[in-house]
N, C-alpha and C positions, 0 to 999 in steps of 0.2 A: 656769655654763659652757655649758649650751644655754636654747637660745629655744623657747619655746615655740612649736610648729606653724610653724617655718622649714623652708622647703625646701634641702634639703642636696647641692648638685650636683658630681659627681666632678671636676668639674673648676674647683672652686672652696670646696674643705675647708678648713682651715684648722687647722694645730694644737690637740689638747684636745677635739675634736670628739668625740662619739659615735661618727660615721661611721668617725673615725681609728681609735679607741680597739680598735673591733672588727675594724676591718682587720686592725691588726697583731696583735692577737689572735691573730685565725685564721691567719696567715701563722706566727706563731711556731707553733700548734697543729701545722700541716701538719706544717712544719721537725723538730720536734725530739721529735712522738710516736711511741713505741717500737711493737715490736709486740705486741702483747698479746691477748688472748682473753678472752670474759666469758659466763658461764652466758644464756639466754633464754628465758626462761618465756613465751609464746607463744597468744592467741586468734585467730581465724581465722571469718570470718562470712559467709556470702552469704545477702540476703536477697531477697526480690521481693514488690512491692506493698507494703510497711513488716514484711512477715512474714518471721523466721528460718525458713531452709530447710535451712540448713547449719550447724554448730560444730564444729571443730577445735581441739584443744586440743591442746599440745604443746610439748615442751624442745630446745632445741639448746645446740653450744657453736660460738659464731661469734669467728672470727679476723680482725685486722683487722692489714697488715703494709703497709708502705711500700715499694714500690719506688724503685727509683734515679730516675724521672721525679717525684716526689715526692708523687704520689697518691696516695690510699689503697683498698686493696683489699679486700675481705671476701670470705670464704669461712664457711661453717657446715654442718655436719653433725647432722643429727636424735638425741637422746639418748631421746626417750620420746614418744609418740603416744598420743592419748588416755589415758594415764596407763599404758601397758605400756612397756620397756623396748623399747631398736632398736638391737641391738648388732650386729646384722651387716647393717645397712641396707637397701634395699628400698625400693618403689612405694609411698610413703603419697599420698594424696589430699588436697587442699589448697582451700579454696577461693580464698587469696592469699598471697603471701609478698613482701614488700617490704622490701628490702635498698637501704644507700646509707648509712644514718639515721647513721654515722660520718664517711661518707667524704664524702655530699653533702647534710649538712644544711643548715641555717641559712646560720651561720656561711659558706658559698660563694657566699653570695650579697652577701658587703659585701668581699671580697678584693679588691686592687687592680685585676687584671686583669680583673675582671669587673663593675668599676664602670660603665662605659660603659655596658652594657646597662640602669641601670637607676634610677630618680627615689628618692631618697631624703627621708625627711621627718620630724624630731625631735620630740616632745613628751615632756619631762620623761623620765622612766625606758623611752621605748618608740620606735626609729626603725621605719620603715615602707618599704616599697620596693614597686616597681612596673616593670615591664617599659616599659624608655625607646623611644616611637614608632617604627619606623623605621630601626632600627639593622641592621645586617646583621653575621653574624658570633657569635650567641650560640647558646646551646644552649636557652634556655627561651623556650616562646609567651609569643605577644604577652598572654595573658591574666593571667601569673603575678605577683603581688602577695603582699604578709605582713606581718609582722616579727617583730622581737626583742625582747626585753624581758630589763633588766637589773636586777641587785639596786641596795643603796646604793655594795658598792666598785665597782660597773661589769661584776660579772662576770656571766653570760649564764646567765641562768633558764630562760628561755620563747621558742618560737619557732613562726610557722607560718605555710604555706605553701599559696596557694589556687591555682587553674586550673580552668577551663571543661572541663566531659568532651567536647567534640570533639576540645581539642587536645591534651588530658590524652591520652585511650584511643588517638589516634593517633601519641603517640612514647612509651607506655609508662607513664606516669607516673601519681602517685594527683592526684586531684581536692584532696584535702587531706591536708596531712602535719602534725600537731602532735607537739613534743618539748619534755620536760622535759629540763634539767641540772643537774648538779650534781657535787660535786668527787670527783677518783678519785686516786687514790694509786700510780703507778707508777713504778718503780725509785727511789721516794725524791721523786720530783717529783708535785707536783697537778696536775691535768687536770680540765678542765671536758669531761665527755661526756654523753653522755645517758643516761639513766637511765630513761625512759617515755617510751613511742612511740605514738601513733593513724594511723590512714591509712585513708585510704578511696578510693575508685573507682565514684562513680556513674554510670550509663547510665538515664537513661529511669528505669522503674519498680524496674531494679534496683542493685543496692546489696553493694558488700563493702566488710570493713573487716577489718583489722590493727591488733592491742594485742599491744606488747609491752615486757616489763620485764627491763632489764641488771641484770645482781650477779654479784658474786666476779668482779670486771674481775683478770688479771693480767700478769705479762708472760709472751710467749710465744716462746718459740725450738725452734728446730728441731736434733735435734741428728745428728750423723753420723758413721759410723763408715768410718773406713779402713782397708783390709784391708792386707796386704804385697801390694806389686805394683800398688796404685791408684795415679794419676797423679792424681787428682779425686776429692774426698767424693763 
């Protein structure tokens, strides 16, 4: 079904492809995942010259809900810092926190609409991408490149995501983001989410990074109560 080391251009896919296969994927992913919340066990690093100057360790529970635009949103709140409990919240100190790994992982970067931006390239179990020359109109530098890596049925293992720290530290984003997936179990339906996260943000001689590991994913709702005489939850 693929060629080894063929370039795969969006504008010349063809049925059964990898390229396809993870398109709709992720389009179905967006579509039809609920909203849910999942525990995060959390390190936290800044180093300088190759030396740890900083560790953070710490739990949250992060929610991830779909709005009617069909994006995905994250929210998280701190449950434990350095191993004490944070139930009435507060100034913790951080040396990084990198959110997205739901909403703009991998998987965002082979979706229809964002094909244009960017050179696609198959080999066996692994397509590869690249920020396409000269395009105008996308949201990632010229520098960003990666891939994915899939198991035997096709479904999505491995992903990751590299960029240059000029263009990186100047629109926010980490230098490198690696993610694991793997199957999650909501309202009865599988989901491929992520399960282990890396990220890092190099400058120069220094250096942070972010590990973090999802569990107990489940659904989440919001629930509300109306009084006599409300017009609106």
């Amino acid at each position: 079904m693929l060629t080894s080391c063929s370039v795969v251009f969006a504008q010349s896919t063809g049925s059964g492809t990898l390229l396809d296969h993870i398109a709709s994927t992720s389009a179905a992913y967006r579509k039809s995942l609920p909203d849910f919340a999942c525990d995060e066990n959390v390190t936290s690093v800044a180093k300088q010259r190759f030396k740890r100057k900083i560790q953070v360790d710490f739990t949250a529970s992060i929610r991830v809900t779909r709005p009617p635009d069909g994006t995905l949103s994250e929210n998280w709140s701190m449950t434990s810092y350095m191993g004490h409990a944070t139930p009435g919240g507060g100034h913790f100190p951080l040396p990084s926190y990198v959110e997205g790994g739901f909403g703009r992982g991998v998987p965002l970067f082979f979706t229809a609409e964002n094909q244009y931006c960017f050179i696609y390239t198959t080999a066996g179990d692994r397509i590869t991408f690249k920020s396409r020359p000269g395009v105008r109109g996308c949201q990632e530098p010229p520098s960003t490149h990666g891939f994915a890596q899939v198991d035997s049925a096709g479904e999505l293992v491995h992903g990751e995501t590299h960029r240059v720290p000029q263009e990186a530290i100047a629109l926010a984003m980490t230098t490198l983001t690696s993610e694991d997936y793997g199957p999650v179990v909501l309202d009865g339906k599988e989901f491929r989410l992520p399960v282990h996260l890396y990220a890092e943000v190099k400058d120069g001689d220094r250096e942070r990074t972010f590990t973090a590991t999802y569990s107990n994913c489940r659904l989440f709702k919001v629930s509300a109560i109306v009084r006599p005489g409300d017009t609106t939850p």
